[in-house]
Structure formats: C-alpha cells, structure tokens
TORDRENPA-703113 format. One line per field, with one value per atom (N, C-alpha, C): residue number from 0; residue in one letter; atom name; x, y, z. Coordinates in steps of 0.001 Angstrom, whole numbers, plus 500000, padded with zeros to 6 digits. Last residue first. Layout:
% TORDRENPA-703113
n = c(NUM, ...)
res = c(a, ...)
atom = c(CA, ...)
east = c(X, ...)
north = c(Y, ...)
up = c(Z, ...)
//
This chain:
% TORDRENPA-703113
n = c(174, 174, 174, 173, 173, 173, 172, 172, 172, 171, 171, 171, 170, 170, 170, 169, 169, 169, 168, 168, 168, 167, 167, 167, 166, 166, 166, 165, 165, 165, 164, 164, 164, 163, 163, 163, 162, 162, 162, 161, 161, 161, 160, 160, 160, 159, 159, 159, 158, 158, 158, 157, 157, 157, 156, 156, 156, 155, 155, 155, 154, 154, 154, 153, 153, 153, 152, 152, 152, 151, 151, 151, 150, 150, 150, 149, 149, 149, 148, 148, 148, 147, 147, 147, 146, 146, 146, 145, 145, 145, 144, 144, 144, 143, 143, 143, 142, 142, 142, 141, 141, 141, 140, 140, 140, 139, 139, 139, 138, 138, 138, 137, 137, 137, 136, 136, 136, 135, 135, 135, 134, 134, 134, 133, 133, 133, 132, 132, 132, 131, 131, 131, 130, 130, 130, 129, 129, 129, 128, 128, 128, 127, 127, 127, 126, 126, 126, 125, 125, 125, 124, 124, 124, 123, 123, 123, 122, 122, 122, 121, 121, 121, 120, 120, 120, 119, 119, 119, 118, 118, 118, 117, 117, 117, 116, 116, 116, 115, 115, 115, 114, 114, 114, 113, 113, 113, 112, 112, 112, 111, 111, 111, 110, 110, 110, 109, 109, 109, 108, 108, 108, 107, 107, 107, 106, 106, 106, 105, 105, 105, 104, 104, 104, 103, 103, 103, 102, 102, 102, 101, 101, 101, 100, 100, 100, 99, 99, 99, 98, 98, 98, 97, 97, 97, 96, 96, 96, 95, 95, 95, 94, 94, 94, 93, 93, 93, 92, 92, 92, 91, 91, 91, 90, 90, 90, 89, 89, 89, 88, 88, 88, 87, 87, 87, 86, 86, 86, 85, 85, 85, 84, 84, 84, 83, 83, 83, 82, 82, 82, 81, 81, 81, 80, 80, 80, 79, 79, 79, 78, 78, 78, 77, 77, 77, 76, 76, 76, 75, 75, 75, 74, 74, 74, 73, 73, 73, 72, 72, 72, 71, 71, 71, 70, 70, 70, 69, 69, 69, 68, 68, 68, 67, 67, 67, 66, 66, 66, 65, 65, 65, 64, 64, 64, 63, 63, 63, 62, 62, 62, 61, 61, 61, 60, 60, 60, 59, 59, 59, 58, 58, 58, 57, 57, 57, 56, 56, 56, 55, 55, 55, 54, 54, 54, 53, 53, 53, 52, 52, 52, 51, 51, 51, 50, 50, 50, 49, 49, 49, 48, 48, 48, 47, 47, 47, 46, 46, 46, 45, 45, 45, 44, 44, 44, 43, 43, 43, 42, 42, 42, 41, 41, 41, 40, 40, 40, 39, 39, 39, 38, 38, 38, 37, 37, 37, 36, 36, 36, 35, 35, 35, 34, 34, 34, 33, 33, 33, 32, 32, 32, 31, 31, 31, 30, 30, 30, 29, 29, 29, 28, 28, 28, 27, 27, 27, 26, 26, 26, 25, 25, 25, 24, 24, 24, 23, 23, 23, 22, 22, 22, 21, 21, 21, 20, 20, 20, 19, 19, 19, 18, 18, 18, 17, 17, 17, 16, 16, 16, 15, 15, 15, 14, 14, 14, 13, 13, 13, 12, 12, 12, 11, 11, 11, 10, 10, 10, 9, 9, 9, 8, 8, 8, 7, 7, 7, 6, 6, 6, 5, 5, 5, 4, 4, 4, 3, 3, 3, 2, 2, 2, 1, 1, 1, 0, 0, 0)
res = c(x, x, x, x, x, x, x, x, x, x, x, x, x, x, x, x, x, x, x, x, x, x, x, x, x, x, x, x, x, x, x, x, x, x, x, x, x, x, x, x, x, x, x, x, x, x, x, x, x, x, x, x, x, x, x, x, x, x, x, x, x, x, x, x, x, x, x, x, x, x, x, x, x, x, x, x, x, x, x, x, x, x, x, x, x, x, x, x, x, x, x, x, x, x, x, x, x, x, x, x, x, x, x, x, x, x, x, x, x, x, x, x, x, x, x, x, x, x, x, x, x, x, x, x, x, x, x, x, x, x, x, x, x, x, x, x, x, x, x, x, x, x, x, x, x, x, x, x, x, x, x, x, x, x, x, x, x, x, x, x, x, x, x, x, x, x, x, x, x, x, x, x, x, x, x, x, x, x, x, x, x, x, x, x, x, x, x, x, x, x, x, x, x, x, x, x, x, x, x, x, x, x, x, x, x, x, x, x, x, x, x, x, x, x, x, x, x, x, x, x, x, x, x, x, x, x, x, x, x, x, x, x, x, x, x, x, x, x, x, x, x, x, x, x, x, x, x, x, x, x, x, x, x, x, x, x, x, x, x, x, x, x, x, x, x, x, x, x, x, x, x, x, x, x, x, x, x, x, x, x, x, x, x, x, x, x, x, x, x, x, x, x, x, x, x, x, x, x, x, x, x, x, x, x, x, x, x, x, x, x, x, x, x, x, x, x, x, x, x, x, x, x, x, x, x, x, x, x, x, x, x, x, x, x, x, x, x, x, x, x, x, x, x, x, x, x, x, x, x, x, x, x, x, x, x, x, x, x, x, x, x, x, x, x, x, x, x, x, x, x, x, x, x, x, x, x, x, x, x, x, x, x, x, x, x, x, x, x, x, x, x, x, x, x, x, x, x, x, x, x, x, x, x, x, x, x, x, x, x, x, x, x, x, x, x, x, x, x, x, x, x, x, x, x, x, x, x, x, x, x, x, x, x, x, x, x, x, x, x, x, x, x, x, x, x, x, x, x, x, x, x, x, x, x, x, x, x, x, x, x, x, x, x, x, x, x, x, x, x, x, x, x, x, x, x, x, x, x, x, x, x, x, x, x, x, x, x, x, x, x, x, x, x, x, x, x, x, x, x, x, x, x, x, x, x, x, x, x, x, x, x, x, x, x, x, x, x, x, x, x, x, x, x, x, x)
atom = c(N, CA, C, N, CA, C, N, CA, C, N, CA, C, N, CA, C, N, CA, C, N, CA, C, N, CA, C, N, CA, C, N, CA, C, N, CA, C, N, CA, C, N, CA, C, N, CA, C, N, CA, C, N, CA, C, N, CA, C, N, CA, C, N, CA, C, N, CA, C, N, CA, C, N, CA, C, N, CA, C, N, CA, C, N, CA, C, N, CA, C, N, CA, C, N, CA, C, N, CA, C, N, CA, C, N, CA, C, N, CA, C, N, CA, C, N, CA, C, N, CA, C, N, CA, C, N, CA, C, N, CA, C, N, CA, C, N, CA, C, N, CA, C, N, CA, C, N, CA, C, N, CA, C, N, CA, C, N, CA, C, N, CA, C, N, CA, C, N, CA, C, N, CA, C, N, CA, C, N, CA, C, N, CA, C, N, CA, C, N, CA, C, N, CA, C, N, CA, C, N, CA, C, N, CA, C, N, CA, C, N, CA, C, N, CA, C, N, CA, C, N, CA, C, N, CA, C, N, CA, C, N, CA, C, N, CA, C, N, CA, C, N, CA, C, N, CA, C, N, CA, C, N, CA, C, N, CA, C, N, CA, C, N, CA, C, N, CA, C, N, CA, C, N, CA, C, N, CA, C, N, CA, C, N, CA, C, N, CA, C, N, CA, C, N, CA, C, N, CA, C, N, CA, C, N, CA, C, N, CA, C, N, CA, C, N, CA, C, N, CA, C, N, CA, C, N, CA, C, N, CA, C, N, CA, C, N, CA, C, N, CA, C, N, CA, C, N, CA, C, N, CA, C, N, CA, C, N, CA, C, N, CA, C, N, CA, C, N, CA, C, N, CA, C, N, CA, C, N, CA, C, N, CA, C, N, CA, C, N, CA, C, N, CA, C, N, CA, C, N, CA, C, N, CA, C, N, CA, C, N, CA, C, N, CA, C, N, CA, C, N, CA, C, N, CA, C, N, CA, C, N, CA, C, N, CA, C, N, CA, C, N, CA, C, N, CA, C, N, CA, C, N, CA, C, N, CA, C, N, CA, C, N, CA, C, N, CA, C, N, CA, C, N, CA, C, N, CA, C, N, CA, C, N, CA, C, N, CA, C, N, CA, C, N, CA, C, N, CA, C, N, CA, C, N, CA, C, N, CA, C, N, CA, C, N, CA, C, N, CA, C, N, CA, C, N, CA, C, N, CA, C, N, CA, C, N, CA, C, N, CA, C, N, CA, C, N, CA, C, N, CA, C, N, CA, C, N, CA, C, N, CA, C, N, CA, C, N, CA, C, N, CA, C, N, CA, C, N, CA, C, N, CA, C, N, CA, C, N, CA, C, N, CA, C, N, CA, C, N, CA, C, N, CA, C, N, CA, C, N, CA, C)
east = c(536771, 537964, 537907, 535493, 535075, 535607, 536784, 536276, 535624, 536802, 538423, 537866, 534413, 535054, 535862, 534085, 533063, 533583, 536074, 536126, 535452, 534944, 536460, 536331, 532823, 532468, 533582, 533346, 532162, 532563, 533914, 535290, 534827, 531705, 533011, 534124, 530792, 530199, 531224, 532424, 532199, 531678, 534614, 533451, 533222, 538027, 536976, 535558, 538562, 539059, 537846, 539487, 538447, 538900, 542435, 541471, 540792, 544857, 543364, 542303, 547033, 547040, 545436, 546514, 546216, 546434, 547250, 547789, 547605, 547907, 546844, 547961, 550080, 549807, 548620, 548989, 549539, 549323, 548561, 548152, 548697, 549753, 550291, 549582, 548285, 549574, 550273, 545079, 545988, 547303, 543078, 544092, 545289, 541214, 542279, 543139, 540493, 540417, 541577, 539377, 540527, 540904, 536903, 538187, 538685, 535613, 535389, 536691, 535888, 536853, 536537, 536923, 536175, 536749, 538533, 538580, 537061, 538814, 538301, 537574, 539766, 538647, 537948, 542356, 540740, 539813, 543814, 543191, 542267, 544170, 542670, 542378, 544986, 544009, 543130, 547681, 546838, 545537, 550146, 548369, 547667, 552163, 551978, 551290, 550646, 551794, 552419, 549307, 548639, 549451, 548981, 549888, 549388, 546974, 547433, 548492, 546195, 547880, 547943, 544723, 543969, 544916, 546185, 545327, 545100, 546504, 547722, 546992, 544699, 544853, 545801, 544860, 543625, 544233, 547360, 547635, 546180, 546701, 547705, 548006, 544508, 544279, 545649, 546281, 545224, 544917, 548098, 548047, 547324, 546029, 546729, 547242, 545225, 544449, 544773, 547605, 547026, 546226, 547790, 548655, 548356, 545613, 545755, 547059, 546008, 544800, 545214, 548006, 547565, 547052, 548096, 549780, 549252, 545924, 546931, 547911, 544234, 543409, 544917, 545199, 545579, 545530, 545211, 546481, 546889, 542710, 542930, 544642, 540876, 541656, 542237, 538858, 538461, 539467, 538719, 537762, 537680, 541171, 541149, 540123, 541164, 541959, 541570, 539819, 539024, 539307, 541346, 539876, 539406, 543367, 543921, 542311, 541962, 543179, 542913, 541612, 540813, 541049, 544710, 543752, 542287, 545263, 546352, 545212, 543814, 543823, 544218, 544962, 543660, 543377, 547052, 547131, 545746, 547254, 547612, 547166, 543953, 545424, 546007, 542371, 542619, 544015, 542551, 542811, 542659, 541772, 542991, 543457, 540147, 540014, 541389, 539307, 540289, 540107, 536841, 538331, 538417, 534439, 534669, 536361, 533953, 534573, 535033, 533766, 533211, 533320, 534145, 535183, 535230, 532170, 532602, 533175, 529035, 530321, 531639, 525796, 526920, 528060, 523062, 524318, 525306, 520507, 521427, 522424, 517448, 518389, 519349, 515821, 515644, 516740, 515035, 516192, 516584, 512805, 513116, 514566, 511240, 512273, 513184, 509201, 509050, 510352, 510279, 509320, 509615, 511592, 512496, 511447, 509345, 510162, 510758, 508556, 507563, 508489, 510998, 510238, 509659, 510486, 512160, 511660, 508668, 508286, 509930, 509225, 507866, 508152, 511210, 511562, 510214, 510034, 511032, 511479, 508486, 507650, 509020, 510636, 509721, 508913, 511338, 512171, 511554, 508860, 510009, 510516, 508815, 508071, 508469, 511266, 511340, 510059, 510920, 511922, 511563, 509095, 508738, 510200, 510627, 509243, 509056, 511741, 512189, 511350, 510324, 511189, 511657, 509482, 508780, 509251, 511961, 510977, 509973, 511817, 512912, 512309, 510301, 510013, 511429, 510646, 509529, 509550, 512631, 512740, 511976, 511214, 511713, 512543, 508044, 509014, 510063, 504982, 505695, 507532, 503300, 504158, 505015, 502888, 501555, 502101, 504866, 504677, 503847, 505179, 506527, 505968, 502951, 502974, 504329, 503295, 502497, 502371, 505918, 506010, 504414, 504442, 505804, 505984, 502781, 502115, 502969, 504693, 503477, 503122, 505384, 506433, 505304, 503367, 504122, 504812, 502894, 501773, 502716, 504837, 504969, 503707, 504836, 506139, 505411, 502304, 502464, 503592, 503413, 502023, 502487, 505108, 505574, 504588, 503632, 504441, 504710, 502128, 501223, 502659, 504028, 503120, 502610, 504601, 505793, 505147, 502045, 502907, 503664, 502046, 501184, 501936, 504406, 503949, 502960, 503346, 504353, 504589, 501336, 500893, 502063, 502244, 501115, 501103, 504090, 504287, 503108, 501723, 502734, 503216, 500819, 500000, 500874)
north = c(457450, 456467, 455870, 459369, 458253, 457488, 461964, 460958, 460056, 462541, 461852, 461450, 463308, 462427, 461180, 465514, 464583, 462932, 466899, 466654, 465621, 467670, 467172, 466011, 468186, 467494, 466869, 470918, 469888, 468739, 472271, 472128, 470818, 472472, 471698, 471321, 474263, 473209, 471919, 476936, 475669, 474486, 477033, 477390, 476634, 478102, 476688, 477654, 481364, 480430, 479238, 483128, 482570, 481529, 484568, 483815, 483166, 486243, 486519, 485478, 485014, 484330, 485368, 483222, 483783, 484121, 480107, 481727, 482732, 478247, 478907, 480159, 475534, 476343, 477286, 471828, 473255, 473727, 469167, 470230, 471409, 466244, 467151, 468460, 465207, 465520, 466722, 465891, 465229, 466071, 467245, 466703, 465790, 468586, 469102, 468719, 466501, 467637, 468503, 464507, 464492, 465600, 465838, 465872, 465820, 465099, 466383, 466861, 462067, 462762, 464771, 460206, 460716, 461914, 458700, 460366, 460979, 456043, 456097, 457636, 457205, 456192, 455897, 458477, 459481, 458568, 455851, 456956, 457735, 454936, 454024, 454433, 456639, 456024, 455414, 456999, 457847, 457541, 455616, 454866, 455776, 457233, 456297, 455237, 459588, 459300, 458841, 458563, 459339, 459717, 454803, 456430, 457200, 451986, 453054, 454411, 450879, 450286, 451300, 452071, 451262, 450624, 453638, 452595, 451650, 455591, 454623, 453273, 457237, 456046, 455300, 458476, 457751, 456838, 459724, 458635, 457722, 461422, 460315, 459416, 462960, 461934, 460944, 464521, 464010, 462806, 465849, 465010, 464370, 466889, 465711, 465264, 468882, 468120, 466948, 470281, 469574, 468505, 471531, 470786, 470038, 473219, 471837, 470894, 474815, 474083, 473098, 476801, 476660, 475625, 476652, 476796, 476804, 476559, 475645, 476073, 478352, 477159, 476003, 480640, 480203, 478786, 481071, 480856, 480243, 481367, 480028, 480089, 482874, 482969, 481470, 482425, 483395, 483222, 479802, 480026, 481587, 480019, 479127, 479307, 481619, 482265, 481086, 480036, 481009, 481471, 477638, 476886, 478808, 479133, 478162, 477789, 478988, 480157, 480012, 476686, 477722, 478757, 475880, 474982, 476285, 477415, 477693, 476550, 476466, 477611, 478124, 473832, 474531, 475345, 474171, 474011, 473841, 475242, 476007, 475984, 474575, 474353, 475294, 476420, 476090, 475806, 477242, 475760, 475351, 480425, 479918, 478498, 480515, 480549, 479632, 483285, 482124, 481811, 485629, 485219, 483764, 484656, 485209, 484933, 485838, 484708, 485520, 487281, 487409, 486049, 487272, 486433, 486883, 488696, 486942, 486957, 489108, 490072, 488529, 488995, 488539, 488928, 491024, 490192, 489840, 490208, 491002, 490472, 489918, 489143, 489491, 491491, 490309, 489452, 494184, 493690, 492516, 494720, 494103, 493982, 497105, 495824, 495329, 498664, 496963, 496405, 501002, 500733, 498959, 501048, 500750, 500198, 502028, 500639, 500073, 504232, 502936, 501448, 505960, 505681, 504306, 505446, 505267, 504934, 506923, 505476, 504839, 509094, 508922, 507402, 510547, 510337, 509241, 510904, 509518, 509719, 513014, 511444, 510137, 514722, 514461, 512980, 515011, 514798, 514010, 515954, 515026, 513984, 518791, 517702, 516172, 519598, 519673, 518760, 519881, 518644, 518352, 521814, 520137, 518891, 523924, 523346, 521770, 524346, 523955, 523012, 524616, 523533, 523351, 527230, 526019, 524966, 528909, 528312, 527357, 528718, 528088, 527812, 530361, 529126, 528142, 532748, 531970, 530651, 534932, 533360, 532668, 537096, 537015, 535649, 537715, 536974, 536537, 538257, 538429, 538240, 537720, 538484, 538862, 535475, 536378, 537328, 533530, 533803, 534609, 533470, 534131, 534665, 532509, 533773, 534009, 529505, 530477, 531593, 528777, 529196, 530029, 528986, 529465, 529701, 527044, 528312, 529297, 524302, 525267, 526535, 524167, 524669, 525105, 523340, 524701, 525283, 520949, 522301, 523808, 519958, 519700, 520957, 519640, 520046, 520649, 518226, 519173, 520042, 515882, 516396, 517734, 514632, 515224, 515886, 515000, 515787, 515969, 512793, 513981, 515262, 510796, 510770, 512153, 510184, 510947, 511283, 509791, 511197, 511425, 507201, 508477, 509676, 505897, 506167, 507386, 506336, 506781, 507170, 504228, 505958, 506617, 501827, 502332, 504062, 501837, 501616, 502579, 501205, 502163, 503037, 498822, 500000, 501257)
up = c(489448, 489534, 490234, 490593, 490013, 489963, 490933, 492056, 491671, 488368, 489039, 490351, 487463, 486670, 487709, 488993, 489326, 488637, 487798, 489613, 489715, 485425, 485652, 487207, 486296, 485520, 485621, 487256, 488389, 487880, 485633, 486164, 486933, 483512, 483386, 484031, 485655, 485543, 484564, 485515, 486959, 486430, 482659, 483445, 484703, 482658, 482637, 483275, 481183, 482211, 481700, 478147, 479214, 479448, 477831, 477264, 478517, 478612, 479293, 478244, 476932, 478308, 478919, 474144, 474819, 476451, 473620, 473007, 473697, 476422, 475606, 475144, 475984, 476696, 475750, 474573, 474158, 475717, 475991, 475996, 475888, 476794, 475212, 474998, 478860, 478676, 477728, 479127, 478046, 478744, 481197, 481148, 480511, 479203, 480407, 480824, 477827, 476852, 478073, 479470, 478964, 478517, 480376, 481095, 480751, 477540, 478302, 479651, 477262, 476474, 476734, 480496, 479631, 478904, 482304, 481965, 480931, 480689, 481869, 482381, 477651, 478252, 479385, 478156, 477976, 478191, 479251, 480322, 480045, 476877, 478467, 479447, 475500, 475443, 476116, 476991, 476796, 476653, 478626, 477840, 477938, 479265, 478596, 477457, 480585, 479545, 478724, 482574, 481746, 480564, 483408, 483413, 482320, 485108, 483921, 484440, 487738, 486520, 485152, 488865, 487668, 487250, 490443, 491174, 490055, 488414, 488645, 489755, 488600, 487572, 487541, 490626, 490441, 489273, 490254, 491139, 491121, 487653, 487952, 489023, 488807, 487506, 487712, 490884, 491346, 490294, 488751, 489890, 490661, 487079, 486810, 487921, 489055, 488280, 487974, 489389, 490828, 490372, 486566, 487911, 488607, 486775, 485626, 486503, 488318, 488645, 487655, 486943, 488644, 488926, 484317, 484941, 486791, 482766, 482773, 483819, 484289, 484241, 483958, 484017, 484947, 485250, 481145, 481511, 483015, 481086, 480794, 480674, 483912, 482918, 482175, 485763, 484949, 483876, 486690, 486260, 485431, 488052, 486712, 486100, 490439, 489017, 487545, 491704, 491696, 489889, 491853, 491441, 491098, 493097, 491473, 491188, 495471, 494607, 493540, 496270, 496431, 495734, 496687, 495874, 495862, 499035, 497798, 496405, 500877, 500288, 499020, 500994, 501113, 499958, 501733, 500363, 500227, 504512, 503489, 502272, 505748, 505507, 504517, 508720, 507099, 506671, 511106, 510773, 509314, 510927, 511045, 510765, 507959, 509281, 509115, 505273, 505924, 506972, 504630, 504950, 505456, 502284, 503707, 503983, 499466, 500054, 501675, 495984, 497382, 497977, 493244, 494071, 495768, 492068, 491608, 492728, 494526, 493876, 493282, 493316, 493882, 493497, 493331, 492441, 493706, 495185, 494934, 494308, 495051, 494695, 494557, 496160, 496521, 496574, 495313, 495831, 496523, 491984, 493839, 493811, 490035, 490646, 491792, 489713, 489674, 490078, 489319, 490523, 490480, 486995, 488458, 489312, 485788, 485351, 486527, 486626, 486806, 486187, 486032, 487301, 487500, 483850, 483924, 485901, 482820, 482400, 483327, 484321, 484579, 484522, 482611, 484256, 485013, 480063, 480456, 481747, 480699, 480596, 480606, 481629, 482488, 482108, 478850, 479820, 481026, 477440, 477148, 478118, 478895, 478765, 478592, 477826, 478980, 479702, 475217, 475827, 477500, 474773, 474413, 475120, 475886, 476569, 476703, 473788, 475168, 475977, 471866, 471811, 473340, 473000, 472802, 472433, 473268, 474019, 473953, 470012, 470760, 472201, 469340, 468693, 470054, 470607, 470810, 470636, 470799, 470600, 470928, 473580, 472125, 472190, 474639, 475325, 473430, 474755, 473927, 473998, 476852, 477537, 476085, 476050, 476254, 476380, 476597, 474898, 475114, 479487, 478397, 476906, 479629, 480558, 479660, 478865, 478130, 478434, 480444, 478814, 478324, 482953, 482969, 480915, 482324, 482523, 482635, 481542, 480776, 481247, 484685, 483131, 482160, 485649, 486072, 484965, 484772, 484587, 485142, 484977, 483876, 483426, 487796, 487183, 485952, 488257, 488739, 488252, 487219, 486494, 486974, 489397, 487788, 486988, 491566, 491228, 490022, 490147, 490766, 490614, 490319, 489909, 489486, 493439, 492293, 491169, 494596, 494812, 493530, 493136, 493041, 493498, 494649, 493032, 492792, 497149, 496828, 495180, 497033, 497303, 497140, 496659, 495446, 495939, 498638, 497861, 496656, 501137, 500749, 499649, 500000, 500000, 500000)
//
C-alpha cells in the first residue's frame, strides 16, 4: 500500500512540474518573450524529459532487491585451521575460472596430479596409455588433462566454466 501511494505522489508531482512549466512558457509567449520558437522547443523537451523520468520511474518501481548480484570472488576470509594448500587449491579453482592461463599453469597441475595417482590405482599412466586413460577420463576431462596440451595463446582467454570444472572433479572421484 505504501508503495502504490508513493507512486502516486511521484506521479502527481511530475504532472504538477509539467503544469508549472506550461504556465511558465504560456505567461513568456503572452508576455511576447523574444525566441519563441525556441521556448517552445524547450518546453517540448522539457516535457520530454519528464515522461522519460515517469516510464524510467515505473520501470524501476518493479524491481526488487531480493536478489542482489553477487560480487565473483566474494569469500569470507580464511580461518585459522585452514590448511595452506587449502587455500592455495581455492586460489587456482578462483583464478582458473576466469583465465585460461591460469586454468593451465595453477589448477591443471594439481588436476593431473590428482588423475595420475587415480589412475595409477587402475595400473594406467597418463603418459603412457593415453588412450585408456581418455577412456576412463572421459573425452570432456581428457580435453584438460591430456599431457600434450599446448599452453593457451592467449594468456586473458576465458578460464573453465564451473560446471566443466564439476564434471572434471566429478570424473576423478570416480575412479
């Protein structure tokens, strides 16, 4: 209810603006007031102006703060019993997602390390038997973790998205 009477006020005011300015230009043009035509261009903007403060109004009106963006790399600090490599893994998962220089030289690391001792359980090496490793890996992980992975041309080229990174992760705890 509030709400609806507040609209109105603003409402009412801008009507109210918009009659003032008129009687303000027709008391100039009665008055014979020189550059007529130009005052009235004025006018019309100044009208103008006011109906896009109006629709610019009722647009905003509608939209809630319900959902506030999230800032990307908002993260409460560290608590002291966090391990280092914790952290240092938290790092490499933040930077990999935005850049694909980081994606190879932070997180692709740990990645394969992690893929190489899972698959060494199996008697495979990722070096060796490429093949029965994208086989197990599937060929969406593999794509990260092949051995023979150029570095990116680019070093600001887009990082992994999360859900491919889910997919990697979700892969190597499979093993």
């Amino acid at each position: 209810m509030r709400r609806a009477d507040s609209r109105r006020n603003q409402l009412w005011g801008l009507v109210a603006t918009a009659v003032l300015i008129s009687i303000a230009v027709a008391a100039a043009e009665a008055a014979g007031a020189p550059y007529g035509g130009v005052l009235i261009r004025l006018w019309l903007v100044a009208l103008g102006g006011l109906a896009a403060w109006a629709v610019a109004g009722s647009a905003l009106a509608r939209w809630t703060y319900a959902d506030p963006p999230r800032r990307r790399f908002s993260r409460s600090p560290p608590s002291e019993q966090q391990l280092p490599d914790l952290l240092a893994l938290q790092h490499a998962i933040e930077f990999s997602r935005a850049t694909a220089f980081d994606l190879h030289y932070r997180l692709r690391p740990t990645l394969m390390k992690v893929a190489g001792e899972r698959l060494a359980g199996r008697g495979l090496d990722l070096r060796t038997e490429p093949d029965a490793c994208r086989a197990v890996v599937g060929p969406e992980a593999w794509e990260i973790l092949r051995p023979d992975l150029p570095a990116p041309h680019r070093r600001g080229a887009p990082g992994i998205p999360l859900s491919t990174l889910r997919l990697v992760v979700e892969r190597l705890d499979a093993i």
